[in-house]
C-alpha positions in Angstrom: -34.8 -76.1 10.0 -35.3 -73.1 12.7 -34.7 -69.7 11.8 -32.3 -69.6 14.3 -29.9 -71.8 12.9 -29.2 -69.3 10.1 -27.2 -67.9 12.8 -24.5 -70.3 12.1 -24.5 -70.8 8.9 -21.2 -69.8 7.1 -20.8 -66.9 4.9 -19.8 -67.3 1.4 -18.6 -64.8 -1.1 -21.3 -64.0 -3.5 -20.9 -63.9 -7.4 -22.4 -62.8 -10.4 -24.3 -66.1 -10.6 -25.9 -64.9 -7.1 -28.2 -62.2 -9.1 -31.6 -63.3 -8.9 -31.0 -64.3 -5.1 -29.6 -60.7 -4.3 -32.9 -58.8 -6.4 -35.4 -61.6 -4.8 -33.5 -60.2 -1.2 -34.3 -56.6 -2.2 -37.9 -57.3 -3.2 -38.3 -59.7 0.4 -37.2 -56.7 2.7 -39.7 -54.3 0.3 -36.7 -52.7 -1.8 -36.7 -52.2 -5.5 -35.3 -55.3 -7.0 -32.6 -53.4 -9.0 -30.9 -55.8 -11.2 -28.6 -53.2 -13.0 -27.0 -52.1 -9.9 -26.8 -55.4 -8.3 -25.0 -56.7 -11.1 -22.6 -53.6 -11.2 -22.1 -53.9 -7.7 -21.2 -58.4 -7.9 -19.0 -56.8 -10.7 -17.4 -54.1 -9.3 -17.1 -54.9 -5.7 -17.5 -58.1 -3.5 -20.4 -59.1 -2.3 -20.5 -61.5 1.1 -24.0 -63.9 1.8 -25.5 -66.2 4.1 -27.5 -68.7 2.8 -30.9 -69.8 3.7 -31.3 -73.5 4.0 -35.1 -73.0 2.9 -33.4 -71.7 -0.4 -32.4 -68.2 -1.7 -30.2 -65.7 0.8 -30.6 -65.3 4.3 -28.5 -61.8 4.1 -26.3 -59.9 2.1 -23.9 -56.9 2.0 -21.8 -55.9 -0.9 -18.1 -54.1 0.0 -16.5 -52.0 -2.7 -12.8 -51.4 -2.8 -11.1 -48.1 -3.9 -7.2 -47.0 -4.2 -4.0 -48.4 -5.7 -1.5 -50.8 -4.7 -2.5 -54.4 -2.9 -4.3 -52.9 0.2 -7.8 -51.0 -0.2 -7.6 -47.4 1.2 -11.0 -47.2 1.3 -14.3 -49.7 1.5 -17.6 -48.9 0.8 -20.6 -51.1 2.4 -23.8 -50.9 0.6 -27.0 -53.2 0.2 -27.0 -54.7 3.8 -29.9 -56.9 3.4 -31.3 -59.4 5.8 -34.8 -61.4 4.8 -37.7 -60.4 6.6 -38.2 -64.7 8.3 -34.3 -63.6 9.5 -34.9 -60.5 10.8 -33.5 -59.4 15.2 -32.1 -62.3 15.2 -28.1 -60.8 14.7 -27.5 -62.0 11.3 -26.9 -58.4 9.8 -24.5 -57.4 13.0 -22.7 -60.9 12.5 -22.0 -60.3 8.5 -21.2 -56.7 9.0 -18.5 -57.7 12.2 -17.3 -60.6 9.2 -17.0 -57.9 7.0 -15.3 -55.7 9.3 -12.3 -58.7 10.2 -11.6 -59.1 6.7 -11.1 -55.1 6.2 -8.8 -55.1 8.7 -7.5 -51.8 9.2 -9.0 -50.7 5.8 -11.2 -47.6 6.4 -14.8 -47.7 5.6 -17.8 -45.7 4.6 -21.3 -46.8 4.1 -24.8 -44.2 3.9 -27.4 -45.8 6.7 -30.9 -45.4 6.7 -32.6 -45.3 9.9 -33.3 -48.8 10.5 -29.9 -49.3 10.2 -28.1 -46.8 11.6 -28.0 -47.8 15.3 -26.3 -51.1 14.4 -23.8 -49.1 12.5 -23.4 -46.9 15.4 -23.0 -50.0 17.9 -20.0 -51.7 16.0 -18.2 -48.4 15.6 -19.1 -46.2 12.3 -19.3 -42.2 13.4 -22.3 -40.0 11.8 -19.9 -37.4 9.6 -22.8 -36.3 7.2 -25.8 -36.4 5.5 -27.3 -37.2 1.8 -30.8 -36.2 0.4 -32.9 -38.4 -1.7 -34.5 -36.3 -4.3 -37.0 -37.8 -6.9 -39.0 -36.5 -9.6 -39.7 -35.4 -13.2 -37.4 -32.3 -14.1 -38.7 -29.5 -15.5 -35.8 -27.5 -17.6 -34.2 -24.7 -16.3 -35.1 -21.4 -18.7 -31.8 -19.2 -17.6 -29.1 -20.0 -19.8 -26.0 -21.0 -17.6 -23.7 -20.9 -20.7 -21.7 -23.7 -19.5 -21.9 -26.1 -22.4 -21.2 -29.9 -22.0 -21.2 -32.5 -24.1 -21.5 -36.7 -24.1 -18.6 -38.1 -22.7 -16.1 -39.5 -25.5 -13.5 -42.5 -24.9 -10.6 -40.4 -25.0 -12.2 -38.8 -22.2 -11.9 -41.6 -19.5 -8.3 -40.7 -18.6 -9.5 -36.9 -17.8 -12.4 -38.4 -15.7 -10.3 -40.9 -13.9 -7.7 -38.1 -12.7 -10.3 -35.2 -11.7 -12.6 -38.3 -9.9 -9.9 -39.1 -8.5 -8.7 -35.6 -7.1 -12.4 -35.1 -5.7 -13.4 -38.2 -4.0 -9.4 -39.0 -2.8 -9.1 -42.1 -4.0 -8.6 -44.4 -7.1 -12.0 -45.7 -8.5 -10.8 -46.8 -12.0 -11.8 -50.7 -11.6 -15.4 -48.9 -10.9 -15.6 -46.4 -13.4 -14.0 -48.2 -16.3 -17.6 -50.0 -15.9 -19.8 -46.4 -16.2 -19.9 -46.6 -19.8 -21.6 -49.6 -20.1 -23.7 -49.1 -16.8 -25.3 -45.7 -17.6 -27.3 -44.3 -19.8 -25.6 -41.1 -20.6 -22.3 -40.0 -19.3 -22.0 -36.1 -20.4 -18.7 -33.7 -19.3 -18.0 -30.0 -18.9 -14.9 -28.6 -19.7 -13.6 -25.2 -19.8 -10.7 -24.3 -22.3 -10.2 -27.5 -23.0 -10.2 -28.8 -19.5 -12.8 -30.9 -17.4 -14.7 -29.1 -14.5 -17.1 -31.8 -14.4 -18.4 -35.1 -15.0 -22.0 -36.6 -14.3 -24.1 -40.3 -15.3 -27.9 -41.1 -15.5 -27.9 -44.7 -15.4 -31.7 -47.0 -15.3 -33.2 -48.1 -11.9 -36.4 -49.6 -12.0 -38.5 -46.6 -13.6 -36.2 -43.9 -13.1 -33.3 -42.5 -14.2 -30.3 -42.2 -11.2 -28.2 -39.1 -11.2 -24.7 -40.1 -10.2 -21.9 -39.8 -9.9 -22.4 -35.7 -10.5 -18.4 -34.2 -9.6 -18.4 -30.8 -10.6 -16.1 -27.8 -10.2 -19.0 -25.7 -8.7 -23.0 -25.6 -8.6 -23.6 -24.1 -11.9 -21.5 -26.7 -13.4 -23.3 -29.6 -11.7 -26.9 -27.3 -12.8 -25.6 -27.8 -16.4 -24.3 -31.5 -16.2 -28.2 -32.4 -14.5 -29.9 -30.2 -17.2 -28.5 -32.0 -19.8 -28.8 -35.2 -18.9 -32.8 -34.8 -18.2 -32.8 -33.7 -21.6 -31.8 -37.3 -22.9 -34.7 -38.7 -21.0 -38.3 -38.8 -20.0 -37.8 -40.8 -16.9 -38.1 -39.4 -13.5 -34.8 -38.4 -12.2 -33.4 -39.5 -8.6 -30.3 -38.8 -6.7 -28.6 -38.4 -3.9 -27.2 -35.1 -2.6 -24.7 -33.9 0.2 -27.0 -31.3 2.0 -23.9 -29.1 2.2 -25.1 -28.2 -1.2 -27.9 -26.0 -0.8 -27.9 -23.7 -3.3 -28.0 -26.6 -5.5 -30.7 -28.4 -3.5 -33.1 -25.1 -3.8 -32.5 -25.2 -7.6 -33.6 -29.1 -8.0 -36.4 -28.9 -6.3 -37.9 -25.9 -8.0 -36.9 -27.6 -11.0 -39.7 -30.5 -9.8 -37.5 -32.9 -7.6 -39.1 -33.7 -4.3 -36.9 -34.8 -1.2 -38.2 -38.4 -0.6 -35.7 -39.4 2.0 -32.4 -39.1 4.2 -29.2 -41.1 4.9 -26.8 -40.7 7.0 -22.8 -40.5 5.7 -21.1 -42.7 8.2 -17.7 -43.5 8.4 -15.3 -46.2 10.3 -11.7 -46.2 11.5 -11.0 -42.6 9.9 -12.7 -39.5 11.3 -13.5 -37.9 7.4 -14.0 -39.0 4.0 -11.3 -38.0 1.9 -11.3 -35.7 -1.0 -13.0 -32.7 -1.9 -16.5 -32.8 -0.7 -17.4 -29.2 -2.6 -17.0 -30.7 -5.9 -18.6 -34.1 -4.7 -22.1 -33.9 -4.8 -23.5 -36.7 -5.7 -22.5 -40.6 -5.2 -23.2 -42.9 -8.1 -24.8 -45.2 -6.1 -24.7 -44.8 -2.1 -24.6 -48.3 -2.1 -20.7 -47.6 -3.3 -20.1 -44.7 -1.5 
């Protein structure tokens, strides 16, 4: 059968059983295969397919939902994947513009690389920011911030939930719930008894990803980093607003190198919500 024909295929809503196809997609367009996050991602969020008659997946995109009640108030669109045989041949814009019907009026938010950004830009998503990739081993901070923190607990979920949700403006619990069992190490910071911060280092391939990281200010997101490169012996990665640059200095003296640049794009509202000060890092910009 032609390429082509892929064209008209119909798009299916993928499952966990669609695993191996996503991670064989990500290792076709020359991504990491990422397993872990894919599987978080199936989990967490819905992912959307076209098949390719030849066998595995034509494309793929993965939208997460956030907030309460029956209607989303926020989607995120990550891991919009189309197979190298498929590529320029408007399968991507035609699962994004299906993606984009079933949201209706839903607002969305998705980090573009530049590849991708001028189809985002010609169905409608505005440039309203900017994340740097940093990677690398860490090498420990000397000066003592004397902000302590400590792992994160199960009674302290609840406390997580409310301050995530007060800094990224909206509800992420069906998300979150899943961080314990997705990361690594999930450490908090807490002053007089109340928390100022959370942060995860969860495996990818040979590193360890920082994220999310929602602190009350940059020495509390320093301390939340430190201590979770002290509980491994992986290279670090992560993804940070540049609006934090007092933070970004400090990482990369500490040994992370900038390795690459997305752009924050949004649809159908002219901000994110939230607190973007206390945001800094995403856990996965494939979720917003």
């Amino acid at each position: 059968m032609p390429t082509s024909s892929c064209a008209s295929l119909p798009i299916r809503r993928l499952t966990p059983r669609d695993l191996t196809a996503c991670a064989d997609l990500s290792e076709n367009r020359g991504w990491p295969r990422e397993e872990h996050k894919w599987a978080l991602l199936l989990s967490a969020g819905q992912g959307y397919g076209i098949d390719d008659p030849d066998g595995g997946l034509a494309a793929a995109c993965v939208v997460t939902e956030y907030g309460h009640g029956p209607r989303p108030e926020l989607g995120a669109i990550g891991m919009v994947l189309v197979a190298v045989r498929h590529a320029r041949q408007g399968i991507g814009r035609r699962l994004m513009r299906h993606v984009l019907s079933l949201m209706e009026t839903t607002p969305l938010t998705l980090h573009a690389t530049p590849h991708g950004r001028p189809l985002y830009e010609e169905l409608g998503f505005k440039h309203v920011g900017r994340a740097e990739m940093l990677r690398g081993r860490f090498r420990p901070d000397e000066d003592e911030s004397g902000i302590a923190t400590r792992p994160a607990t199960a009674d302290a979920l609840p406390a997580i939930l409310r301050l995530d949700e007060e800094v990224f403006g909206v509800d992420r619990t069906p998300l979150l719930t899943r961080l314990p069992a997705f990361a690594d190490q999930v450490r908090v910071a807490e002053d007089e008894g109340q928390l100022t911060g959370y942060a995860a280092a969860w495996p990818n391939m040979d590193t360890h990803v920082v994220g999310p990281l929602i602190a009350r200010d940059t020495p509390t997101a320093q301390a939340l980093v430190q201590s979770l490169a002290e509980g491994t012996d992986r290279p670090l990665r992560t993804d940070i607003d540049v609006r934090h640059t007092t933070f970004l200095d400090w990482a990369r003296k500490r040994g992370l190198a900038s390795v690459a640049f997305n752009a924050v794009m949004t649809y159908g509202v002219t901000d994110l919500p939230g607190d973007w000060s206390r945001r800094f890092a995403p856990l996965t910009v494939a979720a917003g």
